[in-house]
C-alpha positions as YAML, in Angstrom:
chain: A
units: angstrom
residues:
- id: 1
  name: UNK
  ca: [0.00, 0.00, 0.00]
- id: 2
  name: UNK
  ca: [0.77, 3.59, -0.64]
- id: 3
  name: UNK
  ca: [-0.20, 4.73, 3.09]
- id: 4
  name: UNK
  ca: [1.62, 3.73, 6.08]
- id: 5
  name: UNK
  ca: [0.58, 0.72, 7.90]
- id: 6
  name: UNK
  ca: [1.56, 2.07, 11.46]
- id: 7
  name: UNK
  ca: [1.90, 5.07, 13.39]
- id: 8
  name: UNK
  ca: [3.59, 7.93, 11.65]
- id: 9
  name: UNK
  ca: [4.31, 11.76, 11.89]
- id: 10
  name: UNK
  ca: [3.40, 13.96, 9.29]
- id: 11
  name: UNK
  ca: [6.45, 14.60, 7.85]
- id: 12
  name: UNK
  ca: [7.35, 10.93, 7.61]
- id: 13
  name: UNK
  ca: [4.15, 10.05, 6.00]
- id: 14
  name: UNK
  ca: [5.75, 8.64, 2.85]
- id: 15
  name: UNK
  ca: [7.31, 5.92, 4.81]
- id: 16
  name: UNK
  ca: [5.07, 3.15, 3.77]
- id: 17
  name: UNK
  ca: [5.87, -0.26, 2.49]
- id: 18
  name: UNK
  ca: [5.65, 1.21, -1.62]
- id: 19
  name: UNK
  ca: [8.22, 3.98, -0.59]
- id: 20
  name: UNK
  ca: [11.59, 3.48, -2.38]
- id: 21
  name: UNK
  ca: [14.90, 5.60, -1.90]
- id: 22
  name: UNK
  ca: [14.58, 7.79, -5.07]
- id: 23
  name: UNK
  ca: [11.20, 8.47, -5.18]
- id: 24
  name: UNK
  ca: [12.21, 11.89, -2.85]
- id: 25
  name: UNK
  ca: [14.13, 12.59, -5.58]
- id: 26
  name: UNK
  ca: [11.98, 12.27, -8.51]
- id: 27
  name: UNK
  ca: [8.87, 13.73, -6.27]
- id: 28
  name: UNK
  ca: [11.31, 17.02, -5.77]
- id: 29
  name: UNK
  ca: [12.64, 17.23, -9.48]
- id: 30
  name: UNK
  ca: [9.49, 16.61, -10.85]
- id: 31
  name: UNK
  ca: [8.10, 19.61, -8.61]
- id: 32
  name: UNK
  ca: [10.86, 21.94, -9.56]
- id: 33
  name: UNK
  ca: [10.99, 21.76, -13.05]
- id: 34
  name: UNK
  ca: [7.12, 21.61, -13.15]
- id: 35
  name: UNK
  ca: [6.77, 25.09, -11.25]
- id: 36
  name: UNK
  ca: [10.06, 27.18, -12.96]
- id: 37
  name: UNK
  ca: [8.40, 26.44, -16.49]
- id: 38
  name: UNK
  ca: [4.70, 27.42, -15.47]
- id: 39
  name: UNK
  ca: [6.54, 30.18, -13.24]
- id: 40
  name: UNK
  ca: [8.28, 31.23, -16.27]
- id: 41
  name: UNK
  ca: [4.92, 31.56, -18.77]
- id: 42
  name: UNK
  ca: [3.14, 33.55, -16.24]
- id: 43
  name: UNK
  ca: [5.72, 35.85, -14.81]
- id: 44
  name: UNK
  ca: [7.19, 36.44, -18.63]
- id: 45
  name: UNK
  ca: [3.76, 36.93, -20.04]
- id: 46
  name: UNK
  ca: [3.20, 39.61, -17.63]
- id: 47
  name: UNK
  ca: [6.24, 41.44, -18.36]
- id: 48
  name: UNK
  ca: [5.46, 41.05, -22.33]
- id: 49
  name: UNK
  ca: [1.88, 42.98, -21.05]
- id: 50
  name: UNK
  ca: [3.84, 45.38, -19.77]
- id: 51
  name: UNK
  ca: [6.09, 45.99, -22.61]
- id: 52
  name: UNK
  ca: [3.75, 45.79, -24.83]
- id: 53
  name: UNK
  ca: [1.60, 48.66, -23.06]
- id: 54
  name: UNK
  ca: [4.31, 50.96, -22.00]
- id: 55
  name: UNK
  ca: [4.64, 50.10, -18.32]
- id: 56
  name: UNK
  ca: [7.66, 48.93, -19.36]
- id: 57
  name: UNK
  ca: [10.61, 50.39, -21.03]
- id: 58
  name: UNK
  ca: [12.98, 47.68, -21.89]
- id: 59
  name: UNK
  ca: [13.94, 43.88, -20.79]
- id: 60
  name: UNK
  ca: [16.13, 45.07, -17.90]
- id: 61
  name: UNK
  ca: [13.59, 46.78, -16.43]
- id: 62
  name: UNK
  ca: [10.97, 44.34, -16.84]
- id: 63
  name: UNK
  ca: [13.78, 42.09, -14.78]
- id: 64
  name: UNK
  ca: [14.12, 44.71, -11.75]
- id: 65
  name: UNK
  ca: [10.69, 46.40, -11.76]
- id: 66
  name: UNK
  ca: [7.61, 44.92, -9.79]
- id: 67
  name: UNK
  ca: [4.35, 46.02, -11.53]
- id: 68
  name: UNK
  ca: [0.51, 45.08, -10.51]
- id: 69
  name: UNK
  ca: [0.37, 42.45, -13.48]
- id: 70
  name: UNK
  ca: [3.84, 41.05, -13.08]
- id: 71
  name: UNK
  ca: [3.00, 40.88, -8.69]
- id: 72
  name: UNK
  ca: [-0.49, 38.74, -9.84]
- id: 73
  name: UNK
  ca: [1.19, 36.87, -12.02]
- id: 74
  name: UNK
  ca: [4.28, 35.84, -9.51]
- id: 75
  name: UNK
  ca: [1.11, 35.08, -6.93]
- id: 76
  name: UNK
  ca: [-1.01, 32.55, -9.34]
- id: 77
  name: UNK
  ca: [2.12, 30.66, -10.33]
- id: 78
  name: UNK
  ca: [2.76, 30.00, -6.22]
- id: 79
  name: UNK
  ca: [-0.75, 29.43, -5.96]
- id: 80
  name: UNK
  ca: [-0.08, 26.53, -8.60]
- id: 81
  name: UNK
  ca: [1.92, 24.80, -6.06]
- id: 82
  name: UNK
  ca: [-1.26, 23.48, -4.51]
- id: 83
  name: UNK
  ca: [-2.45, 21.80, -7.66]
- id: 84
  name: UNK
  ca: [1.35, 20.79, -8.87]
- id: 85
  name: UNK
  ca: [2.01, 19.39, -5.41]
- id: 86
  name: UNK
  ca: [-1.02, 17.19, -4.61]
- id: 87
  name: UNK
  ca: [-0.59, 15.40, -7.76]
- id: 88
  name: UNK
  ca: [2.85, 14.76, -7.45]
- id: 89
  name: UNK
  ca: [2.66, 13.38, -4.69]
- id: 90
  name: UNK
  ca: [-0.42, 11.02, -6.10]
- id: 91
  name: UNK
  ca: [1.75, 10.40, -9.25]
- id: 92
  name: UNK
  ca: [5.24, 9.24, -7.38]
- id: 93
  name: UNK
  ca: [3.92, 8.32, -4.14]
- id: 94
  name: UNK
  ca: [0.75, 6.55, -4.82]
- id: 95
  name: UNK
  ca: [-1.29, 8.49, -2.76]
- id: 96
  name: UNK
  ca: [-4.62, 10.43, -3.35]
- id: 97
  name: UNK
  ca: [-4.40, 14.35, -3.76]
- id: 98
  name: UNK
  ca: [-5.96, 14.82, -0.02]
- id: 99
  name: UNK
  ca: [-3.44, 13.06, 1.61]
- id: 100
  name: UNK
  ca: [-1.03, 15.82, 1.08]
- id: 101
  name: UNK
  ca: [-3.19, 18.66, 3.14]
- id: 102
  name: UNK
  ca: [-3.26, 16.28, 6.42]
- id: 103
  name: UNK
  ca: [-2.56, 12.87, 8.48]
- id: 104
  name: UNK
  ca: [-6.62, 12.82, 8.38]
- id: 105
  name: UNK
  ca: [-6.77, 12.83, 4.59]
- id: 106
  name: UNK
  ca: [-8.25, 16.54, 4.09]
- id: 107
  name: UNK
  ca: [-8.08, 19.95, 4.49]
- id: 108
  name: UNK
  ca: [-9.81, 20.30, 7.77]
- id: 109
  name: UNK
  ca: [-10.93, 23.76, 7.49]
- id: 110
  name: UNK
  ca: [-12.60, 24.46, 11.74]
- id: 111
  name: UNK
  ca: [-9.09, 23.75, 12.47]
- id: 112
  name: UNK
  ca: [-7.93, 26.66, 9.56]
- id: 113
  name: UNK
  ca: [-10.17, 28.91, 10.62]
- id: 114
  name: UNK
  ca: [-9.60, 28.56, 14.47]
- id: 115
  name: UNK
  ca: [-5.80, 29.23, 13.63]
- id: 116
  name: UNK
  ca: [-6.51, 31.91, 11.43]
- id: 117
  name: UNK
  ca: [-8.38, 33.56, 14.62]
- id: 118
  name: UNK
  ca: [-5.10, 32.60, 16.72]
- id: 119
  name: UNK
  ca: [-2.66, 34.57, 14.39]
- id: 120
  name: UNK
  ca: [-4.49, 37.88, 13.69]
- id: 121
  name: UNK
  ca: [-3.83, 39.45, 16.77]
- id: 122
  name: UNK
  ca: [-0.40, 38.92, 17.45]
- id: 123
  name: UNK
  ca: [0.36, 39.59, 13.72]
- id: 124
  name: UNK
  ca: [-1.34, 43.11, 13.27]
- id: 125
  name: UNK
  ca: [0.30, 44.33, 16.67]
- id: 126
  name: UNK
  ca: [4.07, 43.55, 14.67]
- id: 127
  name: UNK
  ca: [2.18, 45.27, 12.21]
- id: 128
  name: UNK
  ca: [1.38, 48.41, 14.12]
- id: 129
  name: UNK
  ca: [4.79, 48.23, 16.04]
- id: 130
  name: UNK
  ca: [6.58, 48.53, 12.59]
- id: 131
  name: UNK
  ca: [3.94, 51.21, 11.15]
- id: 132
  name: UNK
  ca: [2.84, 51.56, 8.14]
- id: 133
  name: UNK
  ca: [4.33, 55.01, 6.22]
- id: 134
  name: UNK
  ca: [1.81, 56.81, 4.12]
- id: 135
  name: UNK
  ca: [-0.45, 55.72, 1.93]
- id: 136
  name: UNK
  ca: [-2.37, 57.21, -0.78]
- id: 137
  name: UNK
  ca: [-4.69, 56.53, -3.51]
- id: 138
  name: UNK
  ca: [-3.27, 55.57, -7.29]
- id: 139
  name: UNK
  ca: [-4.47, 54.19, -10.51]
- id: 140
  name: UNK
  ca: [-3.08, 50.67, -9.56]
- id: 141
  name: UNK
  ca: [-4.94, 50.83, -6.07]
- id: 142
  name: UNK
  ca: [-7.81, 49.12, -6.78]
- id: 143
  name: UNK
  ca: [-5.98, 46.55, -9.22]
- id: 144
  name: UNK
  ca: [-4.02, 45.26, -6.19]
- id: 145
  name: UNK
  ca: [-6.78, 44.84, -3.61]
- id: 146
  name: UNK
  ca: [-8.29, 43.03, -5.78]
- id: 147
  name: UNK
  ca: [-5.54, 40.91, -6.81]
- id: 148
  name: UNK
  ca: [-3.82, 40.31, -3.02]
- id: 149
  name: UNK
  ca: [-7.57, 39.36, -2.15]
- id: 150
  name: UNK
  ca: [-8.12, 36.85, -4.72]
- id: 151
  name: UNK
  ca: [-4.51, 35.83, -4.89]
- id: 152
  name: UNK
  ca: [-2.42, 35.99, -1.80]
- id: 153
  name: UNK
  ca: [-4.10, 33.35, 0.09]
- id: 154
  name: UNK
  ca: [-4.02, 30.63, -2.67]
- id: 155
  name: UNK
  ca: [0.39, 31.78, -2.88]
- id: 156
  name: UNK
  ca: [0.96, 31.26, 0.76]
- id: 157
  name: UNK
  ca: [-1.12, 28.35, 0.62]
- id: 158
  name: UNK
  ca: [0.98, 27.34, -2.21]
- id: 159
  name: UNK
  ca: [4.27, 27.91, -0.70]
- id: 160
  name: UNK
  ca: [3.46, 25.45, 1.91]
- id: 161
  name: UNK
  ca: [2.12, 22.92, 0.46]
- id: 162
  name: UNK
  ca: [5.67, 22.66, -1.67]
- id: 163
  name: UNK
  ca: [7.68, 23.73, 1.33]
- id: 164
  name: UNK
  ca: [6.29, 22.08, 4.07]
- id: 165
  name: UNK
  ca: [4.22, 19.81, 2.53]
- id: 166
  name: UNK
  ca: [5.78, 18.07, -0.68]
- id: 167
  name: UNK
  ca: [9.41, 18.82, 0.18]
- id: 168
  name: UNK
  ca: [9.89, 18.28, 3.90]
- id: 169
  name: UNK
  ca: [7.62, 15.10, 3.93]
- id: 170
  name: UNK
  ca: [10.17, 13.86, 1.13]
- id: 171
  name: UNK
  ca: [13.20, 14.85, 3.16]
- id: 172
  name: UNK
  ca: [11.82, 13.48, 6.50]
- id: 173
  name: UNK
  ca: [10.71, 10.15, 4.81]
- id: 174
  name: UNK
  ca: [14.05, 9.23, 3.61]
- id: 175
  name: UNK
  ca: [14.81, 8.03, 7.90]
- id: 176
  name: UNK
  ca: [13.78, 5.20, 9.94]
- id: 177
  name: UNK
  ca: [14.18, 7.51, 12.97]
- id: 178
  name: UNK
  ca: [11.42, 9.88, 13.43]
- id: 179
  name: UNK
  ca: [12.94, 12.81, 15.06]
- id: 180
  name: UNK
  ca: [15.94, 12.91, 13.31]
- id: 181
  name: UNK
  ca: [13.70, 12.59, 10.36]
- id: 182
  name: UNK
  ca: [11.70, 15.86, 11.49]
- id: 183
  name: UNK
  ca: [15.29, 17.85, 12.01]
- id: 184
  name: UNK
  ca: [16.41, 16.97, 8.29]
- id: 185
  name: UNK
  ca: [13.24, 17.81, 6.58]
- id: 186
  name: UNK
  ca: [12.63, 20.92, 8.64]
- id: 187
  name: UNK
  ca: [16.11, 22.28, 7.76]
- id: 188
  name: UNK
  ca: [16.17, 21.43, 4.17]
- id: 189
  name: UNK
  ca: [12.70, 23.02, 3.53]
- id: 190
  name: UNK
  ca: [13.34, 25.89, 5.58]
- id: 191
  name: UNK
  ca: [16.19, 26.71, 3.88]
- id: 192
  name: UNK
  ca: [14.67, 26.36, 0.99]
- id: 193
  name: UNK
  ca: [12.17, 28.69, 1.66]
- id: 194
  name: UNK
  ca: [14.70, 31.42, 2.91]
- id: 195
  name: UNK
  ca: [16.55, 30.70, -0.24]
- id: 196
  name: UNK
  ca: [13.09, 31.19, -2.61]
- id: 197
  name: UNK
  ca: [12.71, 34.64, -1.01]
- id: 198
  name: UNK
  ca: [16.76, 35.66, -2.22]
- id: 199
  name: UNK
  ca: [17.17, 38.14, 0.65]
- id: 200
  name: UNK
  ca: [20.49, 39.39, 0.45]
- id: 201
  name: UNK
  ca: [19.88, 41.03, 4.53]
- id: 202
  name: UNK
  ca: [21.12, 38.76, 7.04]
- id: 203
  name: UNK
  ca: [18.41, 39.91, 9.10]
- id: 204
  name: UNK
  ca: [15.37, 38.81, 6.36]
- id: 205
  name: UNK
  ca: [17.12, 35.97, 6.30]
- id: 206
  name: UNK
  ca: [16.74, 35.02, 9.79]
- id: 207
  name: UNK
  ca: [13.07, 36.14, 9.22]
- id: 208
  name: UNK
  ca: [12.69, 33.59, 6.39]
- id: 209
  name: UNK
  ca: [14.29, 30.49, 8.28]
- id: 210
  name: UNK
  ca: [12.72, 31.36, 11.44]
- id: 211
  name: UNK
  ca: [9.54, 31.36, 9.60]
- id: 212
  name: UNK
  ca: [9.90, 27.95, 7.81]
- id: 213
  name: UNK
  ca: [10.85, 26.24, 11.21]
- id: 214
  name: UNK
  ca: [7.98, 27.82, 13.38]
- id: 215
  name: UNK
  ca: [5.96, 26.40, 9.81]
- id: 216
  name: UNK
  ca: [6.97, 22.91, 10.19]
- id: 217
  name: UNK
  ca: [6.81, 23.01, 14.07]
- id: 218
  name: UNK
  ca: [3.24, 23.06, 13.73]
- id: 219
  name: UNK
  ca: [2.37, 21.09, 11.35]
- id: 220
  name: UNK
  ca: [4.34, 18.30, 12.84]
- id: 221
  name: UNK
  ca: [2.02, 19.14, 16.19]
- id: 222
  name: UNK
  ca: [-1.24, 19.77, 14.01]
- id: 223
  name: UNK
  ca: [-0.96, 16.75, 11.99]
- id: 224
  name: UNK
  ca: [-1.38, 18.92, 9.14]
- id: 225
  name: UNK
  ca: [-0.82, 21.88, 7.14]
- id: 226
  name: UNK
  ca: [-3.59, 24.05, 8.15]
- id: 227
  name: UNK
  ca: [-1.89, 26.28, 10.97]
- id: 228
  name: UNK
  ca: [0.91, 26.73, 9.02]
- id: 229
  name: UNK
  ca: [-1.35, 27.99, 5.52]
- id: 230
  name: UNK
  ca: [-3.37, 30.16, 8.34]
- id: 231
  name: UNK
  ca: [0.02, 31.54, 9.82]
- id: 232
  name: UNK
  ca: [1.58, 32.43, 6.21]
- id: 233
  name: UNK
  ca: [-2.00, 33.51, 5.08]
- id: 234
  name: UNK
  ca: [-2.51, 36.01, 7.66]
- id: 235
  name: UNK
  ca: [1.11, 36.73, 7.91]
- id: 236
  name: UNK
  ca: [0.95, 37.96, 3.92]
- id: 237
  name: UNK
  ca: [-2.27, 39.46, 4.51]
- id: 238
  name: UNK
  ca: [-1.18, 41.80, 6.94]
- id: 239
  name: UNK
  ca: [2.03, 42.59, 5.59]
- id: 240
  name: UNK
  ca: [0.69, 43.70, 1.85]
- id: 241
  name: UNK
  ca: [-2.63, 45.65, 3.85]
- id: 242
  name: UNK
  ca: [-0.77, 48.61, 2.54]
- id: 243
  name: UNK
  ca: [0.90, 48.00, -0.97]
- id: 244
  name: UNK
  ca: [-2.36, 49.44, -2.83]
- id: 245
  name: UNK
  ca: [-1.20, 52.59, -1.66]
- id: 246
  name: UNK
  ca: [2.40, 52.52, -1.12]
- id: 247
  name: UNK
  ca: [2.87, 51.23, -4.86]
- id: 248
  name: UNK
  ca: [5.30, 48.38, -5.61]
- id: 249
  name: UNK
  ca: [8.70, 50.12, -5.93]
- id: 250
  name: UNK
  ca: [10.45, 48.79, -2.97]
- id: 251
  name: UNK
  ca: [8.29, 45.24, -2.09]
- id: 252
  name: UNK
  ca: [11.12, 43.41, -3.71]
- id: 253
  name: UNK
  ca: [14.02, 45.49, -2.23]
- id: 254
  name: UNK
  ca: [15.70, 42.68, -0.14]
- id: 255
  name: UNK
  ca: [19.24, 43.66, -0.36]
- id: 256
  name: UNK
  ca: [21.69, 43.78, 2.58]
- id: 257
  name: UNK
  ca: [20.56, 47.00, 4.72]
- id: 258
  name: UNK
  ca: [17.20, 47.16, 4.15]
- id: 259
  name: UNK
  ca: [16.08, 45.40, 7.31]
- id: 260
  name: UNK
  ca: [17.64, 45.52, 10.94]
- id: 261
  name: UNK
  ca: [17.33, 43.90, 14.74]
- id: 262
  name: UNK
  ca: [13.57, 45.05, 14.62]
- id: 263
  name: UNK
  ca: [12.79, 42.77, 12.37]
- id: 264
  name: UNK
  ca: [13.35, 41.02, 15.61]
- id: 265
  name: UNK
  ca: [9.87, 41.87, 17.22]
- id: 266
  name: UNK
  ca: [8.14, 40.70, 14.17]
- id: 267
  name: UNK
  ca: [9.98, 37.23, 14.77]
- id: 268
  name: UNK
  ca: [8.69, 36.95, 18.04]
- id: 269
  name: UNK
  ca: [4.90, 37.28, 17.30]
- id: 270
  name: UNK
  ca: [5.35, 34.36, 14.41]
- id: 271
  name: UNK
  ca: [7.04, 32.44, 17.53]
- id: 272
  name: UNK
  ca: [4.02, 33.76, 19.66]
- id: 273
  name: UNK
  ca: [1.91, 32.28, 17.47]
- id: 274
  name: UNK
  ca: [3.07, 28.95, 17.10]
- id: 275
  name: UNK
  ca: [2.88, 28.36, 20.45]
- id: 276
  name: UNK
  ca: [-0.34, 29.33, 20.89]
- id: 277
  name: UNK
  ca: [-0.93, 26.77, 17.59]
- id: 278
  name: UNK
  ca: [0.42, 24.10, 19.61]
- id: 279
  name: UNK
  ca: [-1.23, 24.87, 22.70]
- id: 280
  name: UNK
  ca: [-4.80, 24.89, 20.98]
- id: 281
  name: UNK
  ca: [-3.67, 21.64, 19.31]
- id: 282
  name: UNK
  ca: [-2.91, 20.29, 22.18]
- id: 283
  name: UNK
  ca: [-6.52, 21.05, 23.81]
- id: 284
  name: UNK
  ca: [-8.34, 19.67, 20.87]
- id: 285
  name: UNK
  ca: [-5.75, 16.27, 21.47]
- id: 286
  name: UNK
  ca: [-4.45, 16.33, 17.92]
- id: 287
  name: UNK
  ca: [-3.19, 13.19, 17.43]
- id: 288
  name: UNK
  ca: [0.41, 13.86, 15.70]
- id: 289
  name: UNK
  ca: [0.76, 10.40, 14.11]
- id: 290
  name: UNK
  ca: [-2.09, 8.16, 11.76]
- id: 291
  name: UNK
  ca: [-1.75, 5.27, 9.66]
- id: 292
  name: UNK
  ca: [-3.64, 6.75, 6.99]
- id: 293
  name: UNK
  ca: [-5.43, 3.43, 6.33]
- id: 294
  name: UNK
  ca: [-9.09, 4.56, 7.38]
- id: 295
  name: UNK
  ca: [-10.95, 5.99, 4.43]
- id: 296
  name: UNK
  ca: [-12.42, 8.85, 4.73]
- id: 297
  name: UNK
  ca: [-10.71, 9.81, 7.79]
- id: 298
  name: UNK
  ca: [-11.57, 13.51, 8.01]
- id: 299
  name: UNK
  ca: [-12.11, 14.84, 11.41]
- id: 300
  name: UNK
  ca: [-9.68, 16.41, 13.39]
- id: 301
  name: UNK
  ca: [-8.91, 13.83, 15.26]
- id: 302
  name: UNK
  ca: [-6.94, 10.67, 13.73]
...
């Protein structure tokens, strides 16, 4: 069988008796190349737009300029990591798209919203600690609500469904032992996603890992990927509640400099709330480890 026949973790959930040595491999390659050639269409048909219309002046700065069409289009092709991941994971793995989302087999969406809940506050204080600048009305202001509405949810929820979904189970399955299993994966996929972000600060950086471990902290304690979509949902959420009106000139501007120790308080509200994830899983007695071999197994606990 594709699923495990005993007890296991999330992130060691490929460890069943079809898992074979290179199938991390092939699940990870296939991924990549899958995502950098839909990532390219989108993101390049964008800039063409642009070009085409005079946004744009040349090639280079369709290459270091961020405009409203080229920021959707970067958002749908991370969204398509949801789609792209579930069915590799069905096509190399064996098993079934909702497998992917939770230990339970499905998204269990009380739990998302109950997390969702948990991270708002602690989120929008960082948010009012770091201010917000001035903001003012443009002709790309409606354009971008719109489009980090509709879009930013499904990219966060994409980024972790490749990051701490598809790629740390991967890296966590490849070891009998469980927790050294869980230290692997969550390094490898956190760096990873501090990597996909190409900060050039130190102190982003630290943001980014920080983020990914807190990320695969609770899912390992959920069971699933829920808290951590909620956390990097309202996390994006939050932080883009003023690009309509800031415009998109310095969103991309991670190079060394442009962040400092505050970035430090912002840190320790993610860590706040991934504790209080783990404390609300743990009065709700989420199991952390299933077999997967009950059908239909859907509520939240396994």
């Amino acid at each position: 069988p594709a699923l495990p026949m005993e007890p296991k973790a999330f992130h060691e959930f490929y460890r069943a008796p079809r898992f074979r040595w290179w199938k991390p491999l092939a699940a990870v390659g296939l991924l990549a190349v899958a995502w950098v050639v839909v990532s390219l269409a989108l993101v390049g048909g964008a800039m063409a737009y642009d070009l085409s219309t005079g946004r744009l002046s040349s090639v280079f700065e369709a290459g270091t300029k961020l405009t409203p069409w080229v920021f959707t289009a970067n958002n749908v092709s991370l969204a398509l990591f949801i789609p792209m991941a579930v069915l590799t994971s069905w096509l190399v793995y064996g098993q079934r798209p909702r497998w992917l989302s939770s230990i339970t087999g499905g998204f269990r969406w009380k739990l998302f919203g109950q997390f969702a809940l948990i991270a708002v506050v602690p989120l929008l204080i960082s948010l009012f600690v770091d201010g917000v600048g001035a903001l003012a009305w443009n002709a790309d202001s409606l354009f971008l609500i719109v489009a980090i509405v509709l879009t930013t949810p499904f990219q966060a929820a994409g980024e972790e469904y490749m990051a701490r979904g598809l790629l740390a189970r991967s890296v966590g399955s490849w070891f009998t032992s469980r927790w050294l299993g869980f230290v692997v994966a969550t390094v490898v996929s956190s760096l990873v996603f501090m990597g996909l972000h190409v900060a050039g600060d130190p102190w982003l950086n630290l943001f980014y890992f920080t983020f990914g471990v807190i990320a695969c902290v609770v899912t390992w304690r959920t069971g699933g990927l829920e808290a951590a979509i909620a956390l990097h949902v309202v996390n994006n959420l939050i932080g883009e509640i003023s690009l309509p009106f800031g415009g998109l000139e310095h969103m991309m501007d991670r190079q060394a400099g442009v962040a400092g120790p505050g970035i430090l308080i912002q840190v320790g509200m993610i860590a706040l709330v991934g504790a209080l994830m783990c404390w609300w899983a743990r009065r709700r007695k989420l199991s952390t480890t299933a077999t997967g071999l009950v059908e239909g197994a859907s509520s939240e606990l396994s």
